[in-house]
N, C-alpha and C positions, 0 to 999 in steps of 0.2 A: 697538357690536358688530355685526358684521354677521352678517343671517340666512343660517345655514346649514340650515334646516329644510326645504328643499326640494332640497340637492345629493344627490348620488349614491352618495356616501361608506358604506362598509358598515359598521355599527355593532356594538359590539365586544359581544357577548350577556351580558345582567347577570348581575350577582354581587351575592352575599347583602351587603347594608349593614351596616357600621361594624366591616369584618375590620381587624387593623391592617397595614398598609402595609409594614410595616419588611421589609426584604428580600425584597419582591417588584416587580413593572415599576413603573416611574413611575406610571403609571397604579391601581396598588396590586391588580393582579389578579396571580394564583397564580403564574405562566409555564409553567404544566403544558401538557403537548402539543397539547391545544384552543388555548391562545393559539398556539403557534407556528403552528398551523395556519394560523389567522385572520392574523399577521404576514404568512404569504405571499400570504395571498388577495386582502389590501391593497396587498402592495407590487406584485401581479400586475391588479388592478383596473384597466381601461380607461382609464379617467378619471381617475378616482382616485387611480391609485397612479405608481410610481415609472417616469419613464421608458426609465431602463438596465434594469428588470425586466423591462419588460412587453415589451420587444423580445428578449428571449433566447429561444432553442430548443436543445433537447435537447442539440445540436451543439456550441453554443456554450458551454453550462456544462459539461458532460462534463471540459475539463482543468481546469474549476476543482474538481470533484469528487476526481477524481484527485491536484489538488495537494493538497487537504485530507485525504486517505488519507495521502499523504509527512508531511504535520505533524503526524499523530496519530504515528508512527513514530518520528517527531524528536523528539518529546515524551518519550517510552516512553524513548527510546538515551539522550536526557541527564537521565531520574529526572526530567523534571520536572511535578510532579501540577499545580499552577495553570495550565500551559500545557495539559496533557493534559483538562482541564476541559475551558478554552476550545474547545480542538481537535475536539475528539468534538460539543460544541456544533456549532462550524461543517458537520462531516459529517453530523451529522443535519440541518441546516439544507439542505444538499445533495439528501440524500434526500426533505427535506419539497417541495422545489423542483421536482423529476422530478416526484412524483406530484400537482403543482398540476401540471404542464403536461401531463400526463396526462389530471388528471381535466378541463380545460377542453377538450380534443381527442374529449375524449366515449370515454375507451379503459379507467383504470381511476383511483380516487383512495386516497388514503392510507392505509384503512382496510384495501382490497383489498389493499395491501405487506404491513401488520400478519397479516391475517388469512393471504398468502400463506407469511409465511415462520414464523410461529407452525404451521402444518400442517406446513408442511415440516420444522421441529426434532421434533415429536411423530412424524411419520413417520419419521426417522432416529434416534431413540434409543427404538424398542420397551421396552432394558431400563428406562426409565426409565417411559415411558407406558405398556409391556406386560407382555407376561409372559415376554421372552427374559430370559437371564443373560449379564451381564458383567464377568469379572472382575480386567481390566485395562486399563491406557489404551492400550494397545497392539492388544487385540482390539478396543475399539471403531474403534481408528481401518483395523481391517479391515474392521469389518462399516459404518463408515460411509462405507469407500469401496466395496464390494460396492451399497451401498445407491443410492449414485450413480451405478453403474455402471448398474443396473437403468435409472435413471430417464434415464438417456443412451440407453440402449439403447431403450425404449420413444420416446424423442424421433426418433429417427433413422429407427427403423420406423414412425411416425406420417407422415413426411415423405417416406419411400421411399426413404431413400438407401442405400447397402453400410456399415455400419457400420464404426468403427474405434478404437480405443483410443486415439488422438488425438481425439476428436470431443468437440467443446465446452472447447476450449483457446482463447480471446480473442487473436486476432491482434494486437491492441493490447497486449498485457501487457508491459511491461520485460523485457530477451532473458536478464537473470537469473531471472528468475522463470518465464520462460517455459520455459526448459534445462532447470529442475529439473523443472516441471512433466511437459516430454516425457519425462526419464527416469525419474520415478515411475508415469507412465504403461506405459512399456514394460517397468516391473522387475517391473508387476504380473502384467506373461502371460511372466515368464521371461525377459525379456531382459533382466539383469542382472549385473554382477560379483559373481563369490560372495563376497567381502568386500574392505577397503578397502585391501589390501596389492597386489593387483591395479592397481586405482585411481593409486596411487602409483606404480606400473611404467609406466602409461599418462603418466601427467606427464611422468615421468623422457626418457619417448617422444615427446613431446610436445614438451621443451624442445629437444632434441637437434632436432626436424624444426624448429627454428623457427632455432636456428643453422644450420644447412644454410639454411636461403630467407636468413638475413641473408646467406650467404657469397655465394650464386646473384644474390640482388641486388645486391650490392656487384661483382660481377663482371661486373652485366649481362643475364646469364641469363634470370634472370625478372624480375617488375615486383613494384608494392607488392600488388597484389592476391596471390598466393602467400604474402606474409608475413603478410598480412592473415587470410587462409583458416588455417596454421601457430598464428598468436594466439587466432582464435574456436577453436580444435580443443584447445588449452591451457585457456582459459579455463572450456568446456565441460565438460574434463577434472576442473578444481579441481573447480565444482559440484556435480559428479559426487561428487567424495572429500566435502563437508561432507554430500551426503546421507548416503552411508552412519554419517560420523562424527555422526548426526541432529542437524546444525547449521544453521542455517537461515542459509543461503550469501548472502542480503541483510542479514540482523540484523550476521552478523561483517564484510560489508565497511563497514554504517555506521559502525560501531562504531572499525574502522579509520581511515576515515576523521576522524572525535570526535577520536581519538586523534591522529593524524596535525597535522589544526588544532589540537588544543591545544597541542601541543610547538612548533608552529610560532608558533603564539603566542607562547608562551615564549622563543622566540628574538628576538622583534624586540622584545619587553620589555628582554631584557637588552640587546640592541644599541641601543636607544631609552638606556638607563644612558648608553654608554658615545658618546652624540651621534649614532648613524650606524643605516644604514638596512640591511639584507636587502642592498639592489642594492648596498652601497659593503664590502660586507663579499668576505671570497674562501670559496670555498666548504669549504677546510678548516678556516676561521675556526666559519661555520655549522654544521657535522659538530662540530665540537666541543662549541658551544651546544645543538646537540640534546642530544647524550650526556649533558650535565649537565643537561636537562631530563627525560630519562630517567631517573637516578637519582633527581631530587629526587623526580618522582612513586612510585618505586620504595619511596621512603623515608616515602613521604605517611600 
């Protein structure tokens, strides 16, 4: 056996003897958040540890973070809790990762996330920590954006800039999440449609400018960029309408989507019955296999 009593390796901090094992790491420790901790300090260790780890920066895992925000999501849209486990695992694995490459850059480490956003929930729910009253989810979700607006507003005066009710909107965000974003933002000082029937006037407006750019282009007139600008002002528009109808305008296009792959699923199932593929089928062949995947689920 060769000595390993003098390498470098960080040794995992004991635990009480003769716990039993059964469903916990190989190793037979707890996997409570101290180990995960130690999992990254390992796999981030010089020497030591893992060489795809130890070369990443902030930069470089940020879309892996990101993609694991979509798979808890994916999880959530198709009901499924064993994957929603694993998923949430991964995210926090994510988060454990920032604040190791944090705390080795000498800036802040894991405890400071804890301790940052544990203040930050007791600062924005007084009626819970204090002594305000709350007595619907409706008014919290006023005073808990009053409460952020505060702390936007103190950011922005800390740094000298002219304040704005866009400010602290992530340029990075997906342009659905970001639409809603902006227009929840500007419905908050008034600039809003007084309700969704408006909304729906603006589509109706919407679709119509978009035939016009199809006609202009087909003619010549203008380029794809008009029709381009016509689709984002449509698009913008729906958004708009699930805010008001409080439908959270990402959940119902995944959801659509689910939807969409399943049936289509279901078509090449049957067309798989009957020897043949999607490409060898005609497309009223297909329209018709939908519709009877649509009832069967209708009937499910």
């Amino acid at each position: 056996m060769p000595d390993s009593s003098n390498d470098n390796r960080p040794r995992p901090a004991p635990r009480p003897p003769g716990a039993d094992a059964t469903g916990r790491l190989p190793d037979g420790r707890d996997g409570d958040i101290a180990d995960l901790i130690e999992v990254m300090a390992r796999l981030r260790h010089p020497t030591a540890g893992c060489p795809w780890d130890i070369e990443q920066t902030f930069a470089t895992i940020a879309p892996y973070t990101i993609e694991e925000a979509y798979e808890v999501a994916d999880a959530i849209a198709r009901g499924d809790m064993a994957a929603l486990k694993e998923e949430l695992g991964d995210l926090l694995f994510q988060s454990v990762y920032h604040a190791r490459m944090a705390e080795e850059a000498g800036h802040f480490d894991f405890a400071d996330v804890v301790r940052t956003i544990c203040a930050k929930m007791i600062r924005r729910h007084p009626h819970v920590f204090g002594n305000e009253t709350v007595v619907s989810a409706d008014q919290q979700t006023s005073r808990w954006e009053e409460h952020k607006a505060h702390e936007r507003a103190a950011k922005t005066a800390a740094a000298g800039w002219a304040p704005s009710a866009f400010d602290d909107i992530p340029a990075a965000l997906p342009a659905l999440k970001a639409a809603e974003k902006l227009q929840k933002r500007a419905a908050r000082v008034g600039f809003d449609w007084p309700d969704a029937a408006q909304v729906l006037d603006k589509i109706e407006e919407e679709v119509a400018e978009i035939k016009a750019a199809m006609a202009a282009q087909a003619a010549g007139v203008t380029g794809r960029e008009k029709l381009a600008d016509e689709i984002g002002d449509l698009l913008f528009a729906c958004v708009n309408l699930a805010r008001k109808a409080n439908i959270d305008p990402g959940m119902a296009l995944r959801g659509t989507n689910l939807k969409f792959e399943r049936r289509f699923r279901r078509i090449e199932e049957l067309l798989a019955a009957r020897g043949r593929t999607p490409a060898e089928a005609t497309l009223e062949e297909m329209e018709a296999l939908w519709v009877q995947a649509k009832h069967e689920e209708n009937r499910a």
